[in-house]
C-alpha positions as CSV (number, residue, x, y, z in Angstrom):
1,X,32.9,4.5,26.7
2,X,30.6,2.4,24.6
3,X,31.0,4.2,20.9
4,X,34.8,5.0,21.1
5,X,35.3,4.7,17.2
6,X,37.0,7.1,15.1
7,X,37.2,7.3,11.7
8,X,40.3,6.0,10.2
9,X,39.7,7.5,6.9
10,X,41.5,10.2,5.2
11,X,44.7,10.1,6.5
12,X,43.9,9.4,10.3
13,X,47.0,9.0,12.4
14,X,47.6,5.6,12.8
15,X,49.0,5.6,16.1
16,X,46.0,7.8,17.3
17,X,43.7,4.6,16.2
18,X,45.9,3.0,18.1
19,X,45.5,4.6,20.9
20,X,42.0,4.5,20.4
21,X,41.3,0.6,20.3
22,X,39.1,-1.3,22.9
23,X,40.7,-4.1,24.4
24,X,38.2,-6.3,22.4
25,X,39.5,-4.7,19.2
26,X,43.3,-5.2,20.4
27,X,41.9,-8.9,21.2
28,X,40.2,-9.5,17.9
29,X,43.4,-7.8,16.0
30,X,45.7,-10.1,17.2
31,X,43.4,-13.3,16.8
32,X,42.6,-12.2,13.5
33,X,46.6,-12.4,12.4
34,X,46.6,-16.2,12.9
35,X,43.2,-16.7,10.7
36,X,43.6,-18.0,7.4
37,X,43.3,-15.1,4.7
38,X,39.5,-14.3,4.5
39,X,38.4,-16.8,6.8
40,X,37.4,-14.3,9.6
41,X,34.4,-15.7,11.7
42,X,32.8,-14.8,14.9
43,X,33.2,-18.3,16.0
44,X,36.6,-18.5,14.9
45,X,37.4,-15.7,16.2
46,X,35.9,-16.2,19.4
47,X,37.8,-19.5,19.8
48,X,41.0,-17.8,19.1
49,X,41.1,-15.2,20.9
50,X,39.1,-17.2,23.7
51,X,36.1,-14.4,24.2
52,X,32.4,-14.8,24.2
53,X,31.0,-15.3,20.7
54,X,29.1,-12.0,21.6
55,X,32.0,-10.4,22.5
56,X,33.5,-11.5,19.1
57,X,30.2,-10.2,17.5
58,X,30.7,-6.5,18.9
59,X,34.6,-6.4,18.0
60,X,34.1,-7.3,14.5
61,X,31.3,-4.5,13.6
62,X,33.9,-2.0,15.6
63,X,36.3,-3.1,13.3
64,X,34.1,-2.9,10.5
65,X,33.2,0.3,11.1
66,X,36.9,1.7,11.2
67,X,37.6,-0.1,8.1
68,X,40.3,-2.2,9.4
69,X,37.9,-5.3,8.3
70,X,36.0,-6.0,5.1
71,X,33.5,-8.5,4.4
72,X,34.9,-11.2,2.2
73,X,32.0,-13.7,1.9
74,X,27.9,-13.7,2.8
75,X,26.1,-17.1,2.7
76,X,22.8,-17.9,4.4
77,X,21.9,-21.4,4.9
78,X,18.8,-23.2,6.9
79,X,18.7,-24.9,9.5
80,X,15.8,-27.4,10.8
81,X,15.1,-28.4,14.3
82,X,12.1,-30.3,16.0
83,X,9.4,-28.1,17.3
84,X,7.4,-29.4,20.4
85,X,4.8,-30.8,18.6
86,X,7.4,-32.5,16.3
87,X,9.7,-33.6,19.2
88,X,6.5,-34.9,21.1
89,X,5.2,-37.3,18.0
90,X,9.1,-37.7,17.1
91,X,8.8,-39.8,21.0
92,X,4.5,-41.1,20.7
93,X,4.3,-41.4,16.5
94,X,2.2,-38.8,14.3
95,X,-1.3,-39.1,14.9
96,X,-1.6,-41.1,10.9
97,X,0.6,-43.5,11.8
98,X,-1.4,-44.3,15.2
99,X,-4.4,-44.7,13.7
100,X,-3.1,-46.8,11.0
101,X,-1.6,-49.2,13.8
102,X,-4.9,-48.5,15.1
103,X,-7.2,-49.9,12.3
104,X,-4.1,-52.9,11.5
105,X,-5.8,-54.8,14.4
106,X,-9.0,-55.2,12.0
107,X,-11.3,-53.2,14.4
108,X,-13.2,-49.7,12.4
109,X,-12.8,-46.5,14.0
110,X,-15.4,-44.0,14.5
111,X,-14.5,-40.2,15.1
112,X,-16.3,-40.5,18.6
113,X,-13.6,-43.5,19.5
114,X,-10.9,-41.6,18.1
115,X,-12.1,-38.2,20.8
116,X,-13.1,-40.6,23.6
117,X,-9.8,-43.2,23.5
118,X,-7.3,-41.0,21.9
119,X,-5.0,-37.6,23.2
120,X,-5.6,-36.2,20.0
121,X,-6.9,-32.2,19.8
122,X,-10.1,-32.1,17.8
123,X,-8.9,-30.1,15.0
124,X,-5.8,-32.7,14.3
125,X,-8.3,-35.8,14.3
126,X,-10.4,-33.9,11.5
127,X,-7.1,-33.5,9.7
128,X,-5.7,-37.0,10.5
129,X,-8.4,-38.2,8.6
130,X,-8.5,-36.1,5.6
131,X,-4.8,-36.9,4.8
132,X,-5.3,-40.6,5.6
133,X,-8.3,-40.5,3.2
134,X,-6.6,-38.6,0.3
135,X,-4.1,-40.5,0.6
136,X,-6.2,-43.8,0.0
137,X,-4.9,-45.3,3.1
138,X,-8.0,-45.5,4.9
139,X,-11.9,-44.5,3.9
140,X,-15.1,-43.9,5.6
141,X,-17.0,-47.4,6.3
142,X,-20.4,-48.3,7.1
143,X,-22.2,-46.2,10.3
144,X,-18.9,-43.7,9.6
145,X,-16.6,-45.7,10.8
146,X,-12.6,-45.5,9.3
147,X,-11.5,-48.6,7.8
148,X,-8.3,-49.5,6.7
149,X,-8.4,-49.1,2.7
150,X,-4.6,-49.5,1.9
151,X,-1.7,-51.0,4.3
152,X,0.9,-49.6,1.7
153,X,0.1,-46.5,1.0
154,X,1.3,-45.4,4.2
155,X,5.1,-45.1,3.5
156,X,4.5,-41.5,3.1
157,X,3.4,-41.0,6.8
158,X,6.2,-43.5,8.2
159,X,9.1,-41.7,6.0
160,X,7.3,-38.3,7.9
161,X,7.8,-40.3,11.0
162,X,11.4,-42.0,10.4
163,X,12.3,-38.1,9.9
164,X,11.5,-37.2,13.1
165,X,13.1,-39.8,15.1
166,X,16.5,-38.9,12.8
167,X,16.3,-35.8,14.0
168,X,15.0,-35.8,17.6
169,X,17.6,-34.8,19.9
170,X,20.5,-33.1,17.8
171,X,19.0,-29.6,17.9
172,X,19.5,-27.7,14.5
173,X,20.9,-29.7,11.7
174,X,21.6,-27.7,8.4
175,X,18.9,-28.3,5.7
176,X,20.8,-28.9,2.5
177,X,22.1,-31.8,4.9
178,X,19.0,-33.7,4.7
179,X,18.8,-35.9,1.1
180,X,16.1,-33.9,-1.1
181,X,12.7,-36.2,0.0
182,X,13.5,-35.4,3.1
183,X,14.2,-31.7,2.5
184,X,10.6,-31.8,1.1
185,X,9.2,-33.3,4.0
186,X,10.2,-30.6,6.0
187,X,9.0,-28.0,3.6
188,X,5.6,-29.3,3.6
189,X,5.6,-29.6,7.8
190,X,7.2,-27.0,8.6
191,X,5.9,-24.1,11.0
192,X,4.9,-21.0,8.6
193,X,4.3,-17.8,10.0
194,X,1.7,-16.8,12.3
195,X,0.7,-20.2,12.6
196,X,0.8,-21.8,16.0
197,X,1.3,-25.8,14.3
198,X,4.2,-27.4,12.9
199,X,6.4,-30.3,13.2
200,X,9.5,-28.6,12.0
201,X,11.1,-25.0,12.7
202,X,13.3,-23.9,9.4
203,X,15.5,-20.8,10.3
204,X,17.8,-19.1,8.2
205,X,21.2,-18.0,9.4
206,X,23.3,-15.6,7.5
207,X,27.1,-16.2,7.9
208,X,30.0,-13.7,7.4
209,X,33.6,-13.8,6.8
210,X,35.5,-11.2,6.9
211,X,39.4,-10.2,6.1
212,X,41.8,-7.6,7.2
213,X,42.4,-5.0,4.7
214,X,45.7,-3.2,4.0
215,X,45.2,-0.8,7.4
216,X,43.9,-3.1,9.2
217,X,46.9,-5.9,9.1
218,X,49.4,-2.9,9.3
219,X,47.4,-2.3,12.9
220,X,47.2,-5.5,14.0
221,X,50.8,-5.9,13.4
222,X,51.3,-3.0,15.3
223,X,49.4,-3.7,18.6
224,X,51.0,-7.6,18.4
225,X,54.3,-6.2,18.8
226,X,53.2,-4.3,21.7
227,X,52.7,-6.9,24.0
228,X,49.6,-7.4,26.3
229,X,49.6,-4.3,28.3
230,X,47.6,-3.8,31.4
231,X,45.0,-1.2,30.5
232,X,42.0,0.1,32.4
233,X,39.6,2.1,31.6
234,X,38.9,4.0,35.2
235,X,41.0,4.4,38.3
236,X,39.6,3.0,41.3
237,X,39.9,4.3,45.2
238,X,42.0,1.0,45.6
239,X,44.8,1.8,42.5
240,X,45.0,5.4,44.3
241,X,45.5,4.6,47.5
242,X,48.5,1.6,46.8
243,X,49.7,3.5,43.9
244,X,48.8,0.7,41.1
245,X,47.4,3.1,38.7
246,X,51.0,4.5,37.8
247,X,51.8,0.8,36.4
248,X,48.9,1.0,34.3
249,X,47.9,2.1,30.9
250,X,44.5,4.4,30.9
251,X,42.9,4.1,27.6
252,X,41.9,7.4,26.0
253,X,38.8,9.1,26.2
254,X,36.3,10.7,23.5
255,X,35.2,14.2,25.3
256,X,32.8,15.0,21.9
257,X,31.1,11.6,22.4
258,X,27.2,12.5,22.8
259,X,25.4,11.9,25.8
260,X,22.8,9.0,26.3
261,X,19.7,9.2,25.0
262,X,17.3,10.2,27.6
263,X,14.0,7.6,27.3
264,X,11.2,9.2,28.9
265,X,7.8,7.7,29.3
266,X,5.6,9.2,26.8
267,X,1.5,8.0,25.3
268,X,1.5,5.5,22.4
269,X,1.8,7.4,19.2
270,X,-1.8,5.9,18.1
271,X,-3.3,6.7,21.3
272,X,-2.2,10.0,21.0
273,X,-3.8,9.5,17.2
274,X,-7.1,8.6,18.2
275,X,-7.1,11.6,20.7
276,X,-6.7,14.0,18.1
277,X,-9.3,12.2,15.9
278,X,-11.8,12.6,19.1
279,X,-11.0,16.1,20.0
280,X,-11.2,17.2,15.9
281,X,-14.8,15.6,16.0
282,X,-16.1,17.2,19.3
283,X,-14.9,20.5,17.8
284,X,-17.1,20.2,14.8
285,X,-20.2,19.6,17.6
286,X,-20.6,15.9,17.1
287,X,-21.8,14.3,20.3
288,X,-20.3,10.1,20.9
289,X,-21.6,7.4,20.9
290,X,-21.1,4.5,22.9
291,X,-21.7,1.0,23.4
292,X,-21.0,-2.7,24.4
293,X,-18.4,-4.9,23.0
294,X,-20.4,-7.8,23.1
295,X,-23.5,-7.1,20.9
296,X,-26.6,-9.3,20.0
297,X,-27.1,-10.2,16.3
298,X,-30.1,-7.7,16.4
299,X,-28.2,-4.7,16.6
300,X,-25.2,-5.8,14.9
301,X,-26.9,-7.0,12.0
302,X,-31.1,-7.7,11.9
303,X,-31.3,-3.5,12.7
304,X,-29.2,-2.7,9.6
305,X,-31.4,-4.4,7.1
306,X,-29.0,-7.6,6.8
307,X,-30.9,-10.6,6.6
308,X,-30.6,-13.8,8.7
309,X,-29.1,-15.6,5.8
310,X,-26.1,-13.5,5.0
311,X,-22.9,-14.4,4.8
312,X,-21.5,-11.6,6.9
313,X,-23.0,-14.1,9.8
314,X,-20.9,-17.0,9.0
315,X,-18.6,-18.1,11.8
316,X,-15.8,-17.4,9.1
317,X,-16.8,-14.1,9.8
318,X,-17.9,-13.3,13.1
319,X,-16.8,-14.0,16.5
320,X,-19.8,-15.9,18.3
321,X,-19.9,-16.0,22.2
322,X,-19.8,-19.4,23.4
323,X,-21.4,-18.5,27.0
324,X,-24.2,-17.1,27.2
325,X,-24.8,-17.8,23.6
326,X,-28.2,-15.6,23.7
327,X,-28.8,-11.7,25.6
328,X,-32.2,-10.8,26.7
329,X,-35.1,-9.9,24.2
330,X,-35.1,-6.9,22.5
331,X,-36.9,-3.8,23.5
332,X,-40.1,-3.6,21.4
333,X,-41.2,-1.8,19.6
334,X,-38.2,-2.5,17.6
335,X,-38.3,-6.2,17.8
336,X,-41.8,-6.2,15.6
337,X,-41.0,-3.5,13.3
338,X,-37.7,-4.9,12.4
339,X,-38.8,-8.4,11.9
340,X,-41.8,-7.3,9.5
341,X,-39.3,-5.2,7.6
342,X,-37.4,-8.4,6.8
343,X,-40.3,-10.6,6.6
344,X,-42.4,-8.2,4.0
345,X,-40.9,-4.8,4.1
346,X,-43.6,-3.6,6.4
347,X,-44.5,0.3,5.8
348,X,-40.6,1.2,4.7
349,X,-42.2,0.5,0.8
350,X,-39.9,-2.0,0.4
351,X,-40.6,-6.1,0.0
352,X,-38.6,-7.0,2.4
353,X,-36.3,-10.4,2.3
354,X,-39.5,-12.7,1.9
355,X,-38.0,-15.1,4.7
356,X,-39.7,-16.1,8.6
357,X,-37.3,-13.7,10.7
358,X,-36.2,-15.7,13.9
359,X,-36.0,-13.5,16.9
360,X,-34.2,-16.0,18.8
361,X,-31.4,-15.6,16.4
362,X,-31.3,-12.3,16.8
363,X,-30.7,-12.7,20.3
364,X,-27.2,-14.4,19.5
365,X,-24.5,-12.7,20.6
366,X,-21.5,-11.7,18.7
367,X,-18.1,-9.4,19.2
368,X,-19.5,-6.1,17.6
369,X,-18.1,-6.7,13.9
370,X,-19.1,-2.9,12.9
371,X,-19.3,0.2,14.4
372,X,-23.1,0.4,12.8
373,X,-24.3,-1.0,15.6
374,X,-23.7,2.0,17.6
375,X,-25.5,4.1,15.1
376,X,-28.6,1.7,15.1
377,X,-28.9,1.8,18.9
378,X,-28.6,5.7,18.6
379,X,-31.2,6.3,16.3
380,X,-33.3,4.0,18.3
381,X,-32.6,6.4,21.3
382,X,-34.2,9.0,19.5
383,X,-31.8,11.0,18.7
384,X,-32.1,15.1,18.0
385,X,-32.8,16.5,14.4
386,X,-30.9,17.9,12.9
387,X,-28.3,15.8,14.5
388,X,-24.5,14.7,14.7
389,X,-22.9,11.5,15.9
390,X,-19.3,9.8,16.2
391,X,-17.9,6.9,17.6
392,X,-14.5,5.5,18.2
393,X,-15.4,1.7,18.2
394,X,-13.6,-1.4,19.0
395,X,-14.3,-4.1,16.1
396,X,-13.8,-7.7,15.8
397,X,-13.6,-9.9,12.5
398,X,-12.3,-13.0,11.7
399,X,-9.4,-11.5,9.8
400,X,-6.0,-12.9,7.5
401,X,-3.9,-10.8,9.5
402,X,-2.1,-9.4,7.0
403,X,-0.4,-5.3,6.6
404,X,-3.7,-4.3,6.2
405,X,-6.0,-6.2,8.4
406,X,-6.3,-7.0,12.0
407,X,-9.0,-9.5,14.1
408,X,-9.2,-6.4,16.6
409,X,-9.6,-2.7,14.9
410,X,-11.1,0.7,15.6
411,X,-13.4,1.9,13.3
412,X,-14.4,5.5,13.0
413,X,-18.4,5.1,13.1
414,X,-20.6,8.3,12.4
415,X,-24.2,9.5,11.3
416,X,-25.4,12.9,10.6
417,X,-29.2,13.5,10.2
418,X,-31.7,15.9,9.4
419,X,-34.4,17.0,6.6
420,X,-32.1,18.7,4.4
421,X,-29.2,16.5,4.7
422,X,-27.8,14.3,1.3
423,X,-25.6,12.3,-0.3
424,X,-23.2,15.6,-1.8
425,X,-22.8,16.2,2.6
426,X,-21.8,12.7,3.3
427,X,-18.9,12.8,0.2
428,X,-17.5,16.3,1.5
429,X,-17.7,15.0,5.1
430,X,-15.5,12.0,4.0
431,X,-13.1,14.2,1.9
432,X,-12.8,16.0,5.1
433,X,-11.6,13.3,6.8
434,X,-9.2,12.0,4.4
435,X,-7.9,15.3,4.3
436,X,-7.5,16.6,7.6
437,X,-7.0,13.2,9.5
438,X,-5.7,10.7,7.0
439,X,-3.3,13.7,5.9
440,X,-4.0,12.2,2.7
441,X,-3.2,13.9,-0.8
442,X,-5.1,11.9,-3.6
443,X,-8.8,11.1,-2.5
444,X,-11.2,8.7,-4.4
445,X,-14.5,7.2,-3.8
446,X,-16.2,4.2,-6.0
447,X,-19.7,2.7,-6.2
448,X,-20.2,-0.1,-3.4
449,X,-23.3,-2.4,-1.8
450,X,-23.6,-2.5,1.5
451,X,-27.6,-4.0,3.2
452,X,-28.0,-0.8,4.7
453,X,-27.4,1.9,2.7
454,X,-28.0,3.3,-1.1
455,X,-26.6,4.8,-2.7
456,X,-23.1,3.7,-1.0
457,X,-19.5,4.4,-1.5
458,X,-16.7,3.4,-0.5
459,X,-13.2,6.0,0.2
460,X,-10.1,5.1,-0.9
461,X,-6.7,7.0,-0.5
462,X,-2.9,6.9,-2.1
463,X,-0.6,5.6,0.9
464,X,2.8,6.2,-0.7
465,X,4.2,3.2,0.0
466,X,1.2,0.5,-0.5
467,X,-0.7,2.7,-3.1
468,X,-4.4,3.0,-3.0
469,X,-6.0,1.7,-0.2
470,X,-10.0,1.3,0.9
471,X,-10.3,3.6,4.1
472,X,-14.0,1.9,4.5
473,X,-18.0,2.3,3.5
474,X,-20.1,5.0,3.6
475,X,-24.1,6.0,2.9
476,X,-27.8,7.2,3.2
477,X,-29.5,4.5,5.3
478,X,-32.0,2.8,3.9
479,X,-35.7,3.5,4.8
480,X,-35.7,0.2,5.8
481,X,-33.3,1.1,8.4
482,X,-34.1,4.3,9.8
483,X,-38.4,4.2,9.6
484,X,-38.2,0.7,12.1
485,X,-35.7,2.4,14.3
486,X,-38.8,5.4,14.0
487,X,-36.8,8.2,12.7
488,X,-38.1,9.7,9.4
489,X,-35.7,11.7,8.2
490,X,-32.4,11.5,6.1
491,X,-29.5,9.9,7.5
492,X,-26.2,9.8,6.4
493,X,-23.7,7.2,7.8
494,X,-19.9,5.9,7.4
495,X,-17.8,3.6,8.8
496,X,-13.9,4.2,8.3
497,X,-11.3,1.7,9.4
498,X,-8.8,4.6,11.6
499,X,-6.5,2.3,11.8
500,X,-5.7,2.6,8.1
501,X,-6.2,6.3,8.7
502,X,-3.8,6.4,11.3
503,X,-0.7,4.2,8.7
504,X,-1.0,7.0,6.4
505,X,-0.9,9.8,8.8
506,X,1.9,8.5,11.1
507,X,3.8,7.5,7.8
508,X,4.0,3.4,8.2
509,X,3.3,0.7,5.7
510,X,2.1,-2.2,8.2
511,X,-0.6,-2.2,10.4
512,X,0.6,-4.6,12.9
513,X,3.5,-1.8,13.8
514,X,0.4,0.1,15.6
515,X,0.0,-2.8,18.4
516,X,3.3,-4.3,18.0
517,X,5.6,-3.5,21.5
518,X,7.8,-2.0,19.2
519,X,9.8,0.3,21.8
520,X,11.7,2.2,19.2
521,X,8.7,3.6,17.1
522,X,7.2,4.9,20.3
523,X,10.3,6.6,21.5
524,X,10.8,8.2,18.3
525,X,7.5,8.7,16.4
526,X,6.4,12.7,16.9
527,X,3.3,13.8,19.3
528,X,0.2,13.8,16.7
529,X,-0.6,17.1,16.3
530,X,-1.8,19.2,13.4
């Protein structure tokens, strides 16, 4: 049996703990009488009692647990190893100190010599550089070529590099070893988290000690005096049939142990999330929407009234295809009206963005950054009035991923149109959702700008753990919009982020946990269901 651990509290028989003990415990007891007072290890232990560190692991928290042990001392202390970037210039040199043996023979460097005659990535030459120029080590010469500026203010770089050939090959060397420059060198280089570069790997490791405690030396004293007995935990055909078994000891069994937890295949809890978010739409008669992944910057963007020039289009911002860069022209006449709209506001009453609209631009193609674009194609389609629209959409952004934001996220995309429809519809619709899918209790919207719609607002909600948090955007299109798309009447329009519906409804505080292979908060986390 795996759990066999009574409780020895309140008066428990100690000969029916006894009884009771694993052979690791016995093993650990016994060990644990010829430790020093307090100085209880699992790699002393181990090397005592001559079992697996594991093994020594798993004894000691059964232990624990019975109160025979108590912890006597908690310390945590770093260690620093090489990664395989750092072990690899540890052997070739960091890239600062090649170049500046590089430029010592009196020949400039360009960045085209540096990409053509060196194994450098292209991100770490751009960074060589920078350092060796802050530094005042080298500078930018004539036809932009690098030139050696100063031989001697290199000893930074060389005391980086005398670091990594000290500790190349001895695996992981406590930190508060290393004298303190050193120490800061590997602050400064080491690998932080969730980046993919870094010459050092610092990991903390907490050690315990632990000591017996009055019931606990009493019991180990008692099972030393016993002797190493032969014990078994099942009897074999074999012991039967030569009689063996009678010369044996049969450790005692817990009948009221619970049974194994069955682990059934089941849907991921978000999946299951996002079905109940479609099936509660279709039941209110929305119809959905759907669309490509990969979108062109015309209906991503140049269809929702953004100009060419915003900043939403950086690269910073938005995933750009590399091949093919460009889809086929747009369907006209879309293509005109649109670009007028920009250029002079065209019929929509509006002046436009008074800039030369580039339909090749708009041809680019981009990861769909917003569920909009499913609602500009839509309306495009010519969709029925009075009408009502969802989509479950797939977005991409060049995100910090952080507890609340992901590169790759669903949105909640939707447009409702019609002549009477107005903004008091779109606010109760969004209350709605906050409500009934968010299961959220405190509801608030503020003023926002978004391109495409005014007035706008943006709906936030009170997660208990991480307080208020924006749920997304929301609006009446623009005229500018919805006339070059031809539909002429009122549309209103939001775009929620579900995955932040879907951490206050399944009661977590990170985001990542939804896509994380976290097999624990599948197994356990409820069917979603009202």
């Amino acid at each position: 049996m795996n759990d066999h651990t009574p409780d020895t509290k309140d008066g428990a028989d100690v000969g029916d703990v006894r009884e009771s003990l694993h052979p690791l415990e016995v093993r650990a007891l016994r060990a644990a009488l010829s430790l020093p007072e307090g100085g209880i290890s699992e790699a002393a232990l181990a090397a005592v009692a001559a079992m697996d560190q594991s093994h020594a692991r798993t004894a000691l928290q059964w232990l624990l647990k019975r109160e025979l042990i108590a912890v006597e001392d908690k310390s945590a202390t770093t260690f620093v190893s090489l990664t395989d970037q750092g072990s690899r210039c540890a052997d070739v040199g960091i890239p600062e100190i090649r170049i500046v043996k590089a430029l010592e023979t009196g020949h400039p460097l360009t960045i085209s010599d540096l990409n053509r005659d060196t194994d450098f990535a292209e991100d770490d030459i751009g960074a060589t550089v920078g350092a060796l120029k802050n530094s005042d080590v080298a500078d930018i010469g004539a036809g932009g070529s690098l030139v050696l500026k100063d031989r001697g203010k290199a000893g930074g770089f060389e005391g980086l590099q005398e670091l990594l050939e000290k500790l190349a090959g001895k695996g992981e060397v406590p930190l508060d070893a290393l004298p303190d420059d050193e120490v800061a060198l590997v602050r400064a280089h080491s690998r932080k988290r969730g980046k993919a570069k870094g010459l050092f790997r610092a990991v903390e490791r907490v050690s315990v000690r632990y000591g017996l405690t009055e019931s606990g030396r009493d019991l180990a004293a008692g099972v030393e005096s016993n002797g190493d007995e032969d014990e078994i935990s099942q009897i074999t055909p074999e012991m039967l049939s030569d009689g063996s078994w009678r010369r044996k000891k049969v450790r005692g069994y817990n009948i009221n142990l619970k049974p194994s937890r069955a682990t059934l295949g089941r849907k991921h809890p978000y999946m299951d999330f996002l079905d109940f978010v479609r099936d509660k739409f279709l039941a209110l008669g929305f119809e959905e929407m759907r669309g490509p992944l990969v979108e062109n910057e015309f209906w991503n963007m140049d269809a929702l009234f953004m100009p060419q020039f915003h900043s939403a289009r950086d690269i910073h911002d938005v995933y750009y295809v590399r091949s093919p860069a460009s889809g086929a022209p747009v369907d006209e006449p879309f293509a005109s009206q649109v670009a007028r709209t920009h250029e002079d506001g065209w019929t929509t009453g509006s002046r436009g963005w008074g800039y030369d609209f580039d339909p090749e631009r708009a041809r680019r193609l981009v990861l769909r950054s917003q569920g909009t674009s499913l609602s500009a194609r839509t309306l495009a389609g010519g969709p029925k009035v009075p009408g009502k629209y969802f989509a479950i959409a797939r977005c991409f952004r060049y995100e910090q991923v952080d507890a609340t934001h992901l590169s790759a996220f669903f949105q909640i995309e939707g447009i409702v149109l019609g002549e009477e429809i107005n903004f008091r519809h779109l606010l109760g619709l969004l209350k709605l959702f906050a409500v009934e899918v968010a299961q959220a209790e405190e509801v608030k919207f503020t003023p926002a700008y978004f391109p495409f719609t005014e007035p706008s607002v943006e709906l936030h909600v009170n997660n208990p753990k991480l307080g208020w948090i924006e749920l997304g955007g929301a609006g009446l299109f623009r005229p500018e919009v919805t006339l070059p798309l031809n539909v002429d009447v009122p549309v209103i329009a939001w775009g929620l982020g579900i995955d932040r519906m879907a951490m206050n409804a399944l009661g977590i505080n990170d985001i990542r946990r939804l896509f994380a292979p976290d097999l624990e908060f599948m197994r356990t986390q409820g069917k979603w269901q009202l």
